[in-house]
N, CA, C and O atoms as a DFTB+ gen file, in Angstrom:
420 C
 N C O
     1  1      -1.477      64.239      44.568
     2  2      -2.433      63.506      43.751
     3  2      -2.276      63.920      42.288
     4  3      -2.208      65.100      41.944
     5  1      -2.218      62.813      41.390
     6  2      -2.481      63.165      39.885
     7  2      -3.707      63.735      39.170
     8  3      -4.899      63.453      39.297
     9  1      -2.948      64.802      38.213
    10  2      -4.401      65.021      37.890
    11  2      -4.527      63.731      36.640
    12  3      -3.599      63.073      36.170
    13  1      -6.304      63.626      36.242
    14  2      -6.259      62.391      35.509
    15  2      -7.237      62.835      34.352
    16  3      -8.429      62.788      34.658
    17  1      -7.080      63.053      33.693
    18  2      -8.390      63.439      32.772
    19  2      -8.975      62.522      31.761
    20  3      -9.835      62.702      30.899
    21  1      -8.206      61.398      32.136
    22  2      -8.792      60.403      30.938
    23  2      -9.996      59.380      31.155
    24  3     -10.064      59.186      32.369
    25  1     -10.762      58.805      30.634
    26  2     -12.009      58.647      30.233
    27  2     -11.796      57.061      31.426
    28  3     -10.802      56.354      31.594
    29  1     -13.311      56.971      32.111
    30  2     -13.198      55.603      33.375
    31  2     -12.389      55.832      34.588
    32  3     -12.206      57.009      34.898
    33  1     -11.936      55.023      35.238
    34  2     -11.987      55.720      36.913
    35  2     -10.457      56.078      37.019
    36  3      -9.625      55.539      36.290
    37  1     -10.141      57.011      37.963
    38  2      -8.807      57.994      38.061
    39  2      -7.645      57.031      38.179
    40  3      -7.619      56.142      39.031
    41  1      -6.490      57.282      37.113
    42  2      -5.474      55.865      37.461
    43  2      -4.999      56.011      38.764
    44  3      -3.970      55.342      38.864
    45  1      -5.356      56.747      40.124
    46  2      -5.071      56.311      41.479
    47  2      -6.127      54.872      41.938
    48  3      -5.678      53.771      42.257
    49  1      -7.134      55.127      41.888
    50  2      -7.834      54.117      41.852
    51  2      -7.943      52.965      40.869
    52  3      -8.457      51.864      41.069
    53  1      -7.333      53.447      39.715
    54  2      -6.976      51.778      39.122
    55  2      -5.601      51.331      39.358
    56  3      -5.259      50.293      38.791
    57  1      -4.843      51.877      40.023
    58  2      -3.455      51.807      40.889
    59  2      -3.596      50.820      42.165
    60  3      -2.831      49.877      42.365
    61  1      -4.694      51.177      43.009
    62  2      -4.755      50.964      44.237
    63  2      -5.868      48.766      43.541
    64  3      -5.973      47.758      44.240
    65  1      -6.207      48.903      42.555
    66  2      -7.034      48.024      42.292
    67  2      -6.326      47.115      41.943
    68  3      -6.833      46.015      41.719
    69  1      -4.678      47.372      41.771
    70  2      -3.737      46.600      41.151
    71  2      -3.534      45.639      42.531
    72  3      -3.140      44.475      42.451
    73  1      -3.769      46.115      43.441
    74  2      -3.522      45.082      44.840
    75  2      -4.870      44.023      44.994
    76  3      -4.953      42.831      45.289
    77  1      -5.919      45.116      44.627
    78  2      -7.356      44.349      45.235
    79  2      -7.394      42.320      45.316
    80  3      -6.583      41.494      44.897
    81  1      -8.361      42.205      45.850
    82  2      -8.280      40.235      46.297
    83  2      -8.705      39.621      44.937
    84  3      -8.745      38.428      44.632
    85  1      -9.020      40.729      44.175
    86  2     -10.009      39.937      43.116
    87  2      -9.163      39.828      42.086
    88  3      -8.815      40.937      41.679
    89  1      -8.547      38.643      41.319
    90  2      -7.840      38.577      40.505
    91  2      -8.455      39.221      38.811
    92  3      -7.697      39.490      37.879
    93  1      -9.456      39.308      38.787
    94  2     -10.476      39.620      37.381
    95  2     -10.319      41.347      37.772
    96  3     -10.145      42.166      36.870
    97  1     -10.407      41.757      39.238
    98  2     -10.413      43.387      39.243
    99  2      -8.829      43.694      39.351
   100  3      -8.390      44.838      39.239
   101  1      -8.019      42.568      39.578
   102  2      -6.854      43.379      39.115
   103  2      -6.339      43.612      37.910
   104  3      -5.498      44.464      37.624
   105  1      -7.097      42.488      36.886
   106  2      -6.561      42.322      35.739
   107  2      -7.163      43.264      34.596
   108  3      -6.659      43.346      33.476
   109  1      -8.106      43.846      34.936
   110  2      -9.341      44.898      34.760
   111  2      -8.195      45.886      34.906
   112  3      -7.497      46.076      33.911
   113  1      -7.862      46.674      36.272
   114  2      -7.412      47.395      36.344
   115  2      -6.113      47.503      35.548
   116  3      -6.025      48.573      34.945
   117  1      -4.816      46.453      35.351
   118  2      -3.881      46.711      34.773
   119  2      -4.001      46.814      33.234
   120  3      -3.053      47.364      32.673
   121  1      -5.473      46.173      32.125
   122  2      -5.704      46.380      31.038
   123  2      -5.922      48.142      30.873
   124  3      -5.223      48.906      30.206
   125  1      -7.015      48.443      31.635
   126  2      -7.449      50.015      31.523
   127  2      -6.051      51.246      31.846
   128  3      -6.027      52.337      31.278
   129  1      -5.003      50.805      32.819
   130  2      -3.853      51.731      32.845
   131  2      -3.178      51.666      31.608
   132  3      -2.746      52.687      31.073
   133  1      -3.016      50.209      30.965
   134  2      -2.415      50.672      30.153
   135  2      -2.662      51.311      29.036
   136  3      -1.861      51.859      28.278
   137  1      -3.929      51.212      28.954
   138  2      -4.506      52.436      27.776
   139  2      -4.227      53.709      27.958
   140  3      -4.363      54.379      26.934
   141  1      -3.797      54.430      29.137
   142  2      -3.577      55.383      29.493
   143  2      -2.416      56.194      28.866
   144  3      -2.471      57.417      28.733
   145  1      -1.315      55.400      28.475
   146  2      -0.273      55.460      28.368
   147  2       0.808      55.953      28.461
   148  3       1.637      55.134      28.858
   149  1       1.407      57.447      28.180
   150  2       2.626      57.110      29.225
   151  2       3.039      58.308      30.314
   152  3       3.975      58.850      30.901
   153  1       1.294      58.281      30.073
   154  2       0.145      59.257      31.532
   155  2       1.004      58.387      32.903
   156  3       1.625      58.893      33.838
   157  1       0.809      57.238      32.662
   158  2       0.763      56.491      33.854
   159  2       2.203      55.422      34.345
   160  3       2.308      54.665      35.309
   161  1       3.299      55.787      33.112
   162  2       4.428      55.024      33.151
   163  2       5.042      55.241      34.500
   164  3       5.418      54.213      35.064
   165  1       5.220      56.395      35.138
   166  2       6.080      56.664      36.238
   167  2       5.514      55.885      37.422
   168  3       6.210      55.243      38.209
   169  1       3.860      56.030      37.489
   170  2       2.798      55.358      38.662
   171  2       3.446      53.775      38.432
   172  3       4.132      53.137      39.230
   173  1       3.141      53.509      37.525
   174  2       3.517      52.252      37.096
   175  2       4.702      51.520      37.239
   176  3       4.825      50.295      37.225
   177  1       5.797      52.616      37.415
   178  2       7.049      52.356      37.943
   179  2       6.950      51.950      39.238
   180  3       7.189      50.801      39.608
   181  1       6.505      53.113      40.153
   182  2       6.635      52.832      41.354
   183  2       6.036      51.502      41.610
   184  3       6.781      50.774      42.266
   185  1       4.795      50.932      41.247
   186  2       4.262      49.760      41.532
   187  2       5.564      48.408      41.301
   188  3       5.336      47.284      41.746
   189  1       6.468      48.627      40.797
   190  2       7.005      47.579      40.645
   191  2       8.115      47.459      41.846
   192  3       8.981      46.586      41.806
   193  1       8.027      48.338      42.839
   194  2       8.142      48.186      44.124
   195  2       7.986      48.077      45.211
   196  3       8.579      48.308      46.264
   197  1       6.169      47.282      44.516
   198  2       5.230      47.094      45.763
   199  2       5.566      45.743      46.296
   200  3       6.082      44.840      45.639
   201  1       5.181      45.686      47.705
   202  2       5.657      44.332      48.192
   203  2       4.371      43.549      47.475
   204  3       4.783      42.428      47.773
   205  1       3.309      43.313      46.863
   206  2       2.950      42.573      46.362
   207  2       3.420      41.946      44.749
   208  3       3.647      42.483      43.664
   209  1       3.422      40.364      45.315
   210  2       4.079      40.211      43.813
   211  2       3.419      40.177      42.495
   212  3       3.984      40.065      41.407
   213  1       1.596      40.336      42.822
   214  2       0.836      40.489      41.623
   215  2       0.770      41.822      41.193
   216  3       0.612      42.011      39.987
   217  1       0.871      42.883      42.031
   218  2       0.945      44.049      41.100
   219  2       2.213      44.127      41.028
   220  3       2.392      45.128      40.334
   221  1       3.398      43.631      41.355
   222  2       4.717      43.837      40.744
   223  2       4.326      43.292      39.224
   224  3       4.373      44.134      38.327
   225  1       3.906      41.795      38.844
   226  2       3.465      41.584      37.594
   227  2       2.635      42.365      36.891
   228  3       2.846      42.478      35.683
   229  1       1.740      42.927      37.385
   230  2       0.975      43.700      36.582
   231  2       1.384      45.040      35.600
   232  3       1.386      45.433      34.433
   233  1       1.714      45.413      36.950
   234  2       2.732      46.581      36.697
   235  2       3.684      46.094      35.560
   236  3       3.705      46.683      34.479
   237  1       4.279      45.273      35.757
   238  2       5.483      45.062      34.469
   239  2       4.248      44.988      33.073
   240  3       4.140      45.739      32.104
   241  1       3.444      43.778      33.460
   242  2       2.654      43.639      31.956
   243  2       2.361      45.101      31.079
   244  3       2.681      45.362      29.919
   245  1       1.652      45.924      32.056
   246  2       1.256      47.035      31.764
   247  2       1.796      48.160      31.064
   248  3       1.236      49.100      30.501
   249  1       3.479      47.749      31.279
   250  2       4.045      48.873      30.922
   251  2       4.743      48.410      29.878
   252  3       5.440      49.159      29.193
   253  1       4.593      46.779      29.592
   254  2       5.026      46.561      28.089
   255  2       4.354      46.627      27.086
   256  3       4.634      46.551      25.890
   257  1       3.085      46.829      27.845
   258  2       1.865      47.380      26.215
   259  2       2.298      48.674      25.922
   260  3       2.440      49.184      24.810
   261  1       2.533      49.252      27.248
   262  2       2.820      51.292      26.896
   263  2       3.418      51.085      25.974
   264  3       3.122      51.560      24.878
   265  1       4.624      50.158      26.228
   266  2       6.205      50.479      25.383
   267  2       6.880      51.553      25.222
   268  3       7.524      51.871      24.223
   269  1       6.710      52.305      26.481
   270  2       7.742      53.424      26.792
   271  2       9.532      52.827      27.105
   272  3       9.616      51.919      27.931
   273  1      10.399      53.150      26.691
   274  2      11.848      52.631      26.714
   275  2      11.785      53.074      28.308
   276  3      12.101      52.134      29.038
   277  1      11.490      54.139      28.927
   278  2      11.792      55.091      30.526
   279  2      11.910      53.420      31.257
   280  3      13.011      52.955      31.550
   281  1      10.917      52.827      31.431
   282  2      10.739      51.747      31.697
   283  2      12.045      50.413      31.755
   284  3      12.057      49.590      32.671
   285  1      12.663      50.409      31.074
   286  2      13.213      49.235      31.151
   287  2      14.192      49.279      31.773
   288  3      14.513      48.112      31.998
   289  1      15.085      50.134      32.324
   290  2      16.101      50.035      33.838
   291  2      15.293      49.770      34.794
   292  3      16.013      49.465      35.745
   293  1      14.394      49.718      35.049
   294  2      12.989      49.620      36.255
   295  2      12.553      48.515      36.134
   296  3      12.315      48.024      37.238
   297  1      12.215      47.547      34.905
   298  2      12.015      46.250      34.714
   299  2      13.718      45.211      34.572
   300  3      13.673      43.992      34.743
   301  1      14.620      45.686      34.358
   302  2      15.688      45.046      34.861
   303  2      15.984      44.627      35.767
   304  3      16.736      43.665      35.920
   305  1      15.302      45.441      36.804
   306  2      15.485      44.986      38.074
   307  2      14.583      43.669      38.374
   308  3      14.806      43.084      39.434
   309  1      13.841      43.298      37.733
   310  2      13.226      42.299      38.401
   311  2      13.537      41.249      37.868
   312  3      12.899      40.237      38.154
   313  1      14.479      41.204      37.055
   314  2      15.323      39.974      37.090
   315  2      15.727      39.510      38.309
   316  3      15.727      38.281      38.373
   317  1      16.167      40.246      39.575
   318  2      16.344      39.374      40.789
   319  2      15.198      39.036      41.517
   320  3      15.408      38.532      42.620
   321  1      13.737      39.231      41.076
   322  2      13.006      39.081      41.972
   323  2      12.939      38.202      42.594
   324  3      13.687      37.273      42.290
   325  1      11.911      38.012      43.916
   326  2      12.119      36.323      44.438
   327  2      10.999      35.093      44.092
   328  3      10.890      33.908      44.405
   329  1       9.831      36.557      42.839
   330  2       8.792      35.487      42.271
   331  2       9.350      35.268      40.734
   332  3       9.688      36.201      40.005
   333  1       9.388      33.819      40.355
   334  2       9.590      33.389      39.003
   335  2       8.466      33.957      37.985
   336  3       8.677      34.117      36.783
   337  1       7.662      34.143      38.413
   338  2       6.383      34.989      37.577
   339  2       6.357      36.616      37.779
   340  3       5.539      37.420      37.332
   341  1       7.238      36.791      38.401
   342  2       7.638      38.590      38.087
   343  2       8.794      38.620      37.513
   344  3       9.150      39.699      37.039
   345  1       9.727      37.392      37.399
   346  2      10.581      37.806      36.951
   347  2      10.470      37.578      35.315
   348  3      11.200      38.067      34.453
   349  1       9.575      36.876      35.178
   350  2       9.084      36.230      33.429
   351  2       8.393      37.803      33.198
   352  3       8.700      38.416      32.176
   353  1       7.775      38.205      33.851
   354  2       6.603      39.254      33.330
   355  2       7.761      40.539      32.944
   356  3       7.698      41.192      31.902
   357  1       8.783      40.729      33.988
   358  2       9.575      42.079      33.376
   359  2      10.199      41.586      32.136
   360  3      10.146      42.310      31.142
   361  1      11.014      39.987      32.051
   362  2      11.853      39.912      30.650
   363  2      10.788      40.278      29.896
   364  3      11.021      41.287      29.231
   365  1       9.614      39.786      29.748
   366  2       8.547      40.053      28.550
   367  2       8.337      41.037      28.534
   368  3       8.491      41.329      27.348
   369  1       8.022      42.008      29.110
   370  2       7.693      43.402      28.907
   371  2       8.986      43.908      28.089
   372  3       8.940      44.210      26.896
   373  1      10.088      43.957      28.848
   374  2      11.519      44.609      27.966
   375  2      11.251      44.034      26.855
   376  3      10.639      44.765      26.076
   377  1      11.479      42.986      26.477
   378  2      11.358      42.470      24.959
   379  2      10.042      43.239      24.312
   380  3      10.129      43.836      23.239
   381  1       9.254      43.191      24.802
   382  2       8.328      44.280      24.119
   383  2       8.236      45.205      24.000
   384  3       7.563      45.711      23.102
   385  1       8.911      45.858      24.904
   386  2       9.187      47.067      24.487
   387  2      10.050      47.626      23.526
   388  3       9.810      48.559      22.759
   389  1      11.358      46.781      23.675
   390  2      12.593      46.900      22.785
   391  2      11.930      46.081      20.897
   392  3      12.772      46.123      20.000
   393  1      10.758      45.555      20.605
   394  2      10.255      45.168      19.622
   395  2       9.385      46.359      19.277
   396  3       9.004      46.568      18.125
   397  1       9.138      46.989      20.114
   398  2       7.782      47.997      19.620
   399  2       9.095      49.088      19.133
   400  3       9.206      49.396      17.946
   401  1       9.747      49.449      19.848
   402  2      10.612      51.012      19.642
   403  2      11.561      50.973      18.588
   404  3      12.140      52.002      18.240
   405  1      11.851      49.455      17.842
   406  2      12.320      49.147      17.137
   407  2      11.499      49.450      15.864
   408  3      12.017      49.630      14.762
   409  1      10.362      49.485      16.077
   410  2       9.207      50.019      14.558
   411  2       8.738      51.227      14.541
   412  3       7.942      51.746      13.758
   413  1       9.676      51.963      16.126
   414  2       9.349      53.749      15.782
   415  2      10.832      54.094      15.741
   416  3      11.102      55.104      16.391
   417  1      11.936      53.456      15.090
   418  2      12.710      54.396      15.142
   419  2      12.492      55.183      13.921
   420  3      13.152      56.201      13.716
């Protein structure tokens, strides 16, 4: 288990919320991880190998706000996905990421 010390509920439980039925509590949950930031990049990784294809999206969205670079061999991959909306959500994230790291070099 992670430890979590940051402020609102433990990113295991906003992890596990990334699946939930409720589309407003998943979208809840993937805004608040990514504030976390890059506390939660690796968790966030793994999600993009969940058999669900909304937290596969989420997961990608999430980790293009981080804009951690660790990330983008992990969102490459979902260029083969078999949902057209995970596979839009990783190109966008890389591009965002590769736009953000471009204004910290």
């Amino acid at each position: 288990m992670m430890e979590d010390s940051s402020p609102g509920p433990p990113l295991e439980t906003l992890l596990r919320d990334l699946t939930a039925a409720g589309i407003n509590v998943r979208w809840r949950a993937a805004r608040m991880i990514s504030t976390r930031g890059t506390d939660a990049v690796d968790a966030l990784i793994r999600c993009l190998y969940s058999n669900d294809a909304g937290c596969r999206l989420l997961a990608a969205w999430a980790l293009g706000n981080i804009g951690d670079r660790k990330a983008i061999p992990f969102l490459e991959r979902l260029a083969e996905d078999d949902e057209p909306d995970v596979r839009l959500a990783g190109e966008c994230a890389m591009e965002k990421i590769m736009r953000m790291s471009s204004f910290s070099v």
